[in-house]
N, C-alpha and C positions, 0 to 999 in steps of 0.2 A: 165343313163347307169350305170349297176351293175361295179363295179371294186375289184378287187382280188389281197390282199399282198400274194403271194408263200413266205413261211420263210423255209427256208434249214440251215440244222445245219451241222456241219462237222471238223472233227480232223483226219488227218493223212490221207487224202483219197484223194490223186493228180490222182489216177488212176481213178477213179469213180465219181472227182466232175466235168470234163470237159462235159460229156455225160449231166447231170443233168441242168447245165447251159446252156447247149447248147437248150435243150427240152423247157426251160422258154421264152429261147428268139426266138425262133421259132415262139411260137405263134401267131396265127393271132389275136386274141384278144389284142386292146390297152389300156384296164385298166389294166394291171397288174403292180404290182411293188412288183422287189424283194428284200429281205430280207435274206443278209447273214450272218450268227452266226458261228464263227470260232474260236474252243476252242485254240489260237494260236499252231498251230500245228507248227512241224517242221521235215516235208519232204519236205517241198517245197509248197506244201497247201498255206500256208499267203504270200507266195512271188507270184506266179500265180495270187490270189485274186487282190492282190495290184495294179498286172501289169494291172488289167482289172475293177478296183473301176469305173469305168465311167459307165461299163456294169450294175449295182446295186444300187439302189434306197437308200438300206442302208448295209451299211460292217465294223462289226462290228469284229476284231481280237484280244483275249485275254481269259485269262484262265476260264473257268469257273468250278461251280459243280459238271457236271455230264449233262445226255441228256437233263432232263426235265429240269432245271436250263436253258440248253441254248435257250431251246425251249420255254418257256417260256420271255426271254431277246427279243426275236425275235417275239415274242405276244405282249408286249409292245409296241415295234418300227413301229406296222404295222398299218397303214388308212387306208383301204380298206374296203368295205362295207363286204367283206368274208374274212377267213384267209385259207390257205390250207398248210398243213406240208409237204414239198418232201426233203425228205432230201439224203447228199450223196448218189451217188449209183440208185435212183428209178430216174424216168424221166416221160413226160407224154407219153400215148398212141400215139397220135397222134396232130398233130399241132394247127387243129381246135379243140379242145377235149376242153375247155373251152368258145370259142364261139360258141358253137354246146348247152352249157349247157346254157349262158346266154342270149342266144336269145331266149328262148324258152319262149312264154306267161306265163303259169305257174310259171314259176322260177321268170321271169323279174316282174310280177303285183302280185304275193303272195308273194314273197320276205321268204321262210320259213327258220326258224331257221339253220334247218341242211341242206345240200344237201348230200346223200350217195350214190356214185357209188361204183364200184367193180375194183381190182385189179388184174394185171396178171402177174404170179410168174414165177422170170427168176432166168439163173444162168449163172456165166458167158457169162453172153451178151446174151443169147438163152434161147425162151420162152420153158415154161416146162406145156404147153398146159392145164393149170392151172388156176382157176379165184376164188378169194373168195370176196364176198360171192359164191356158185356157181349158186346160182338163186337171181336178184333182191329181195332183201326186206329179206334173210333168212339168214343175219351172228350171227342172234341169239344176244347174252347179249352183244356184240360190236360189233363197225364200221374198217370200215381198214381207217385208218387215213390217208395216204397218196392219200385214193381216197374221203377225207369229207370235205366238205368244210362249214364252220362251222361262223355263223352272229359274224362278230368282237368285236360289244358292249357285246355281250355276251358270249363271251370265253374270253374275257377281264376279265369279271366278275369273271369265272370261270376257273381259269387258273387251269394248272396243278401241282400235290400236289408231290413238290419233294422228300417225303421220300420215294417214290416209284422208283427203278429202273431199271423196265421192262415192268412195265402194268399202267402207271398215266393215259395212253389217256383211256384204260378198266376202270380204276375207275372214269375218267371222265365222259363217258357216262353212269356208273352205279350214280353218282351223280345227273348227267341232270335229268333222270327218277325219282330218289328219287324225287328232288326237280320242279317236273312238269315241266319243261322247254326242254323234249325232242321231239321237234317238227321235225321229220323227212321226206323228198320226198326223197323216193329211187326213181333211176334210172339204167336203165340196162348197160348202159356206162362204158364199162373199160376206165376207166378214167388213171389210172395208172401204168404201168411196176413198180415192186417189185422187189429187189432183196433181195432173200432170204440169203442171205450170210453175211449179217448185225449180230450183236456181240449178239442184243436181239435173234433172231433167232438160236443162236449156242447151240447143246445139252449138252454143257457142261455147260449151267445156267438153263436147263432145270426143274430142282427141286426148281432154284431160284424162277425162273416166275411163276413154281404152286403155289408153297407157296405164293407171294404174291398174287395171282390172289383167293385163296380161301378166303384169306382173307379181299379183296373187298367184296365175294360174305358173308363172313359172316358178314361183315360191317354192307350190306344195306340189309339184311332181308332172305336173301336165307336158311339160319342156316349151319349145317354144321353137316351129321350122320357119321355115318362106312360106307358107301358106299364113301361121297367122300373124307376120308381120305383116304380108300385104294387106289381109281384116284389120289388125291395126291403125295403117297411113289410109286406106281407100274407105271402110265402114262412116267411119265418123265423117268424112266428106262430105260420101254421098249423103247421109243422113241431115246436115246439116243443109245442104243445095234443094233435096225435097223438101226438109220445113220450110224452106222460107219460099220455094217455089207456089206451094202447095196449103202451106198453114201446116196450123198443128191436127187441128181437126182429120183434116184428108192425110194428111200422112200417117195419124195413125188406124185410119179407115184403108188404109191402104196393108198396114200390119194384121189389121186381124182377117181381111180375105185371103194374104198371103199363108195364113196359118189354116185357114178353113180351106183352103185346094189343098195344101198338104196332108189332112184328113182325110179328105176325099180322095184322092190319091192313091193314100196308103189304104184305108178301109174301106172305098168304096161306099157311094150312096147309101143311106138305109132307107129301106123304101116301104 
């Protein structure tokens, strides 16, 4: 029988990490064991934890790096034949939503590297009818890590590279491909509720995350002209000018129609 460390990481988040634990232990599946990383926060976060250490396989409370430092500390600590990242705030789909994935022949006798489902992007508590990738198999040069679940000897291997602090899981999978080891089974499973309101997400690091994310992409081979310097200085702008214009909500009601005319477009109506 496949089993699953869930490692969640979290600082300052008593509102958002009861929903999250709540989702792990739900599950109907009895392999899992989770894995909590708790940059000592103090709101109240490390006392909550404490009160409920029995709940947690492992709870870890104390300062660390930065995200990928923690998420990483909580890669170490996991034995499970899969790792999966849900961190503060995201929760899963549904209760079965991992033994829906591990029972499946596929999964359970090919045992493959990656497993990648899809994401559905909430706010304040309320889905925003949202899913990325928005087709099995199409989020393009990354995975939504919170829906991957990913062979533990091998993300052991391949931990994440902290001088990144916004995109290490994008340079992780642009790594994997470098180094042949990205064996991926999409499936069409929203696997995971997202909450878009998370710090990486905020348009105020928006010029952060291009700039690093270009420079993944000129890392491992992609190069880099006058086209995607200008996506780098204008993207994050605009982006940032519609959120606040707009909110979060409509701007990203404004992403997923942009992506449904471009299906229709390309495939035409089904009728």
């Amino acid at each position: 029988m496949l089993s699953l460390s869930v490692v969640t990481i979290c600082y300052n988040c008593l509102e958002e990490l009861p929903g999250t634990v709540g989702s792990v232990r739900g599950q109907t599946y009895d392999e899992i064991e989770h894995v909590v990383i708790d940059g000592d926060s103090d709101d109240g976060t490390s006392e909550w934890l404490a009160e409920r250490e029995e709940w947690f396989d492992v709870l870890v409370s104390e300062q660390d790096d930065g995200r990928y430092h923690a998420m990483n500390k909580g890669l170490e600590r996991a034995t499970g034949d899969y790792v999966l990242f849900l961190n503060a705030g995201d929760e899963f789909r549904t209760d079965s939503v991992i033994e829906d994935l591990f029972t499946r022949p596929e999964i359970r006798e090919n045992r493959p590297n990656i497993i990648s489902g899809r994401i559905e992007l909430t706010i304040d508590g309320e889905s925003l009818n949202f899913t990325r990738p928005w087709r099995s198999g199409k989020e393009g040069p990354g995975l939504p890590h919170p829906a991957t679940l990913v062979d533990r000897e091998l993300h052991q291997q391949y931990s994440f590279d902290e001088q990144f602090t916004y995109v290490a899981d994008y340079e992780l999978w642009a790594r994997l491909r470098d180094e042949r080891a990205y064996d991926v089974h999409y499936v069409s499973d929203v696997i995971t509720l997202f909450n878009v309101e998370g710090a990486s997400n905020s348009p105020d690091v928006a010029f952060a995350r291009y700039l690093e994310r270009a420079f993944v992409d000129y890392k491992y081979g992609h190069g880099f002209d006058s086209t995607d310097a200008a996506i780098l200085f204008l993207a994050p702008i605009a982006r940032q000018m519609l959120s606040l214009l707009l909110g979060q909500r409509r701007f990203i009601a404004i992403l997923r129609y942009r992506r449904l005319a471009k299906r229709l477009l390309r495939n035409g109506p089904k009728l």
